[in-house]
C-alpha positions as CSV (number, residue, x, y, z in Angstrom):
1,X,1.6,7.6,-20.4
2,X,3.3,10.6,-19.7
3,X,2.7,11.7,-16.0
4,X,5.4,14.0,-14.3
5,X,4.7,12.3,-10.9
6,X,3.8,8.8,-10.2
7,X,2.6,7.8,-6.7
8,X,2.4,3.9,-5.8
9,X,0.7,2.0,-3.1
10,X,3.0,-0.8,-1.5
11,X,1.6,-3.8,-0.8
12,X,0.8,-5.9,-3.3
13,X,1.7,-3.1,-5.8
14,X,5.4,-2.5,-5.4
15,X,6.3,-5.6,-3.1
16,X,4.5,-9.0,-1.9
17,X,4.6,-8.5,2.0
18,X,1.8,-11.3,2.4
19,X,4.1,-13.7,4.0
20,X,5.2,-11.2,6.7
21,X,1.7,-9.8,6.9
22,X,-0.3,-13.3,7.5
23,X,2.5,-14.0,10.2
24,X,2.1,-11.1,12.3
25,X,-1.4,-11.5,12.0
26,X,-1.6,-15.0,12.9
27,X,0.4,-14.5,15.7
28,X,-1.6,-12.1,17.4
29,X,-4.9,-13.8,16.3
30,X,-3.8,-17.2,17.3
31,X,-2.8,-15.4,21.2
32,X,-6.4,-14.0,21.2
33,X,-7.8,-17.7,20.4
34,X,-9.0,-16.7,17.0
35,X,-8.1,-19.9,15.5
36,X,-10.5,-20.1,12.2
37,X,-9.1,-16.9,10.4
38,X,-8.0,-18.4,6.8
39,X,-4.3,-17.4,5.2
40,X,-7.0,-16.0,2.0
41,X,-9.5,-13.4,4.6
42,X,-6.0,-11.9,6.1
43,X,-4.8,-11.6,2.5
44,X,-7.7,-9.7,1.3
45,X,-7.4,-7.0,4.3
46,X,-4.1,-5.4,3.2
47,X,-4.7,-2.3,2.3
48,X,-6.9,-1.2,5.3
49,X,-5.9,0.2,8.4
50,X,-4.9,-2.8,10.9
51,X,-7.6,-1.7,13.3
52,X,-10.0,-2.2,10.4
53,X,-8.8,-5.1,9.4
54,X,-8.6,-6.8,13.0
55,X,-12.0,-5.6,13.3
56,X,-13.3,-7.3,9.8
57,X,-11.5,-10.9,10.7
58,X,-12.5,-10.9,14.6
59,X,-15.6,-8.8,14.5
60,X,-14.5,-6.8,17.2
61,X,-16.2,-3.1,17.1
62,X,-14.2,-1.7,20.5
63,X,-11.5,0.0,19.5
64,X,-9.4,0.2,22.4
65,X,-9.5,-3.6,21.4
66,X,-8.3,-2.9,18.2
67,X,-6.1,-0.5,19.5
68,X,-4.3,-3.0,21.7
69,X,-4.5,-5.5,18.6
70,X,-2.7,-2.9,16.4
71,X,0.5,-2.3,19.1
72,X,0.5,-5.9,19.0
73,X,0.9,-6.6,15.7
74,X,3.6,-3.2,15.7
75,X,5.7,-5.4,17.9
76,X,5.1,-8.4,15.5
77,X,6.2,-6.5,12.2
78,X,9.3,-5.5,14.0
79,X,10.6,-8.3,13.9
80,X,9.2,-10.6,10.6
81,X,7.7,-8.0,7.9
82,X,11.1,-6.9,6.2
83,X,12.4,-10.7,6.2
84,X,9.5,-11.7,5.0
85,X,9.1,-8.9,2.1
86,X,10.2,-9.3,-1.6
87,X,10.0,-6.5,-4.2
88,X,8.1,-8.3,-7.4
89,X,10.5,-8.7,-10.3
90,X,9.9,-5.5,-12.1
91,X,9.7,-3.0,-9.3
92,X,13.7,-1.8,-9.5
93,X,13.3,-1.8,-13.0
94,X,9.8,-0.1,-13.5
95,X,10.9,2.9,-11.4
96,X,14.5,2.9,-12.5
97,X,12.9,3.8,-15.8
98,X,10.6,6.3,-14.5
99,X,13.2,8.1,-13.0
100,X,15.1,8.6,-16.3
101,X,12.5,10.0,-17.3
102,X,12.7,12.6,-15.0
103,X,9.6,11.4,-13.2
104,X,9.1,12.3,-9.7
105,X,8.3,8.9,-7.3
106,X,6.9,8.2,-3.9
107,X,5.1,5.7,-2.3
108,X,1.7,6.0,-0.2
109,X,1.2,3.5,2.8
110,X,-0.8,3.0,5.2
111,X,2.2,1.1,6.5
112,X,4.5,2.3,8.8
113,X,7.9,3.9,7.1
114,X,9.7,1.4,9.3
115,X,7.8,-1.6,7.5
116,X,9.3,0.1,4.0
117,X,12.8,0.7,4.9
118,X,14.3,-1.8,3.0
119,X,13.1,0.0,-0.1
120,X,14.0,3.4,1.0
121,X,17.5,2.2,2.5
122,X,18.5,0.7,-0.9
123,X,16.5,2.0,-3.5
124,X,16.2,5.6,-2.1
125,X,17.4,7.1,-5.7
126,X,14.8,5.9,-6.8
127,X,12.2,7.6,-4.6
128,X,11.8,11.2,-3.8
129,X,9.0,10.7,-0.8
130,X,7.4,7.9,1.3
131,X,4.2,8.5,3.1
132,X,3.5,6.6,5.7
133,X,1.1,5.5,8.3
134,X,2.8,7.9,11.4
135,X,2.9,10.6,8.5
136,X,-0.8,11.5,8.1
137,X,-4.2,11.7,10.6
138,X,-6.8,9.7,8.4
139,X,-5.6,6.7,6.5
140,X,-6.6,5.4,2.8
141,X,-8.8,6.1,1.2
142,X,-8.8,9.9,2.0
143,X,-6.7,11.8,0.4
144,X,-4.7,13.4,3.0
145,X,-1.3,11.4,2.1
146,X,-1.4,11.9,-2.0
147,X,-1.6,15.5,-0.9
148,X,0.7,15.5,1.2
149,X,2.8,14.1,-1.0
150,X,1.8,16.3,-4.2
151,X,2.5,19.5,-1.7
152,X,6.0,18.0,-0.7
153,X,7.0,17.1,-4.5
154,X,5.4,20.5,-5.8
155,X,2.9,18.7,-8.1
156,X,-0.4,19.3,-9.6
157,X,-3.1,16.2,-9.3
158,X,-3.4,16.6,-13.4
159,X,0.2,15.5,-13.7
160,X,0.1,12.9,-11.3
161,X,-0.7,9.2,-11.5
162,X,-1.5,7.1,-8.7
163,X,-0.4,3.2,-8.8
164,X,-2.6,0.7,-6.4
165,X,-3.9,-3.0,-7.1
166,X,-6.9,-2.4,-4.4
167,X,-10.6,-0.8,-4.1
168,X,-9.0,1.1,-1.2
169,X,-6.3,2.4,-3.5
170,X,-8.9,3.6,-6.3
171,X,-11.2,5.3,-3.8
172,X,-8.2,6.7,-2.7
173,X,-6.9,8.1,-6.5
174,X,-10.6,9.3,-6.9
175,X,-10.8,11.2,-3.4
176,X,-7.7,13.1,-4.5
177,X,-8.7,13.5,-7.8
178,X,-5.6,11.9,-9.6
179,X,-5.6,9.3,-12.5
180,X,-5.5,6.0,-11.3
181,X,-4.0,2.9,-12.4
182,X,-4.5,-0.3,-11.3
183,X,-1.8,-3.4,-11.1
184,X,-3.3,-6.8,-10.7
185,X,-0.5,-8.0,-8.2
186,X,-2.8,-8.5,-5.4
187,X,-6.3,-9.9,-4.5
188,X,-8.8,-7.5,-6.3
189,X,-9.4,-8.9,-10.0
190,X,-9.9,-6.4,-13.0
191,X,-13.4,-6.3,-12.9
192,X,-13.4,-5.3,-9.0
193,X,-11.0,-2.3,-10.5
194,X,-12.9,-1.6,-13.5
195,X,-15.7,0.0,-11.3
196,X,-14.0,3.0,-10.3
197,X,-12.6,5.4,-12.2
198,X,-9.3,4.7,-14.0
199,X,-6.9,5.5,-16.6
200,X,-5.5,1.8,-17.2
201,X,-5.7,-1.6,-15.5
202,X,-2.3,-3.4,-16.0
203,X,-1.0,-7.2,-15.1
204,X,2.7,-6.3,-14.4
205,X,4.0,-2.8,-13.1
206,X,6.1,-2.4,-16.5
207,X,3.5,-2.4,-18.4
208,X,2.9,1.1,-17.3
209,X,6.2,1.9,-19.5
């Protein structure tokens, strides 16, 4: 594939935050006495805005509720999502190559930036933009941050390809109107993928080299 831009999700696509993520979770959920949430339902929120996902393992529907459950859980990350985040194995490589290609790279989260600063601290040769949560006014799956980021880097959607492993993530490629891959890192299986539009549905983020 030759794209001139390649935009990637986060979780579960360029890192495995699930430890840190079930943590700060648990944390808040277990002070709110919800003591029956399973390890596997938190896992299969990431992606979704925390309000949304509070809302889908609590069924709460208020959100200043969920509001007050999401500045919980800020507090929380502060202090156990980058200790408890590990790039998968080919991540440094993966866009190491892209970029000697001359490819331009950014990342599009609904996390906040501080929850990716680890990568950007490090690794920021290797990126050229990171959206974030603060960064835009509707969250995954509009479009607002791939064009964002496409206006920042100067590129066109038909040169661009946008990297997830989630539904949220493909709604999100289709919304913009960008090619979409998707990397089976995460909790959504092929099939779940297959029935959006895509350009390719890989196992390991290098095979997109």
């Amino acid at each position: 594939m030759n794209y001139k831009t390649y935009l990637f999700d986060f979780d579960y696509t360029l890192a495995d935050s699930s430890r840190g993520i079930v943590k700060c979770f648990r944390i808040v959920l277990t002070r709110h006495q919800y003591l029956t949430v399973t390890d596997e339902a938190i896992k299969r929120t990431i992606g979704k805005t925390l309000e949304e996902s509070f809302s889908i393992l609590t069924g709460i529907t208020d959100p200043i509720q969920l509001e007050a459950f999401r500045q919980e859980y800020r507090l929380e990350a502060d202090v156990h999502m980058n200790v408890n985040t590990q790039l998968f194995p080919d991540t440094l490589s993966t866009l190491k190559e892209l970029k000697k290609r001359s490819a331009r790279i950014g990342i599009i989260s609904t996390k906040y930036r501080l929850d990716t600063e680890f990568l950007e601290s490090t690794n920021r040769r290797f990126l050229d933009i990171v959206v974030g949560g603060e960064d835009v006014k509707a969250a995954k799956p509009s479009p607002e941050g791939v064009k964002f980021a496409l206006e920042h880097l100067r590129s066109t959607p038909k040169e661009t390809l946008y990297i997830g492993d989630s539904i949220v993530d493909a709604e999100t490629a289709r919304n913009a109107r960008v090619d979409f891959a998707g990397v089976l890192n995460g909790m959504t299986t092929a099939d779940e993928l297959r029935a959006y539009p895509h350009r390719i549905i890989v196992k390991n983020l290098s095979d997109l080299l």
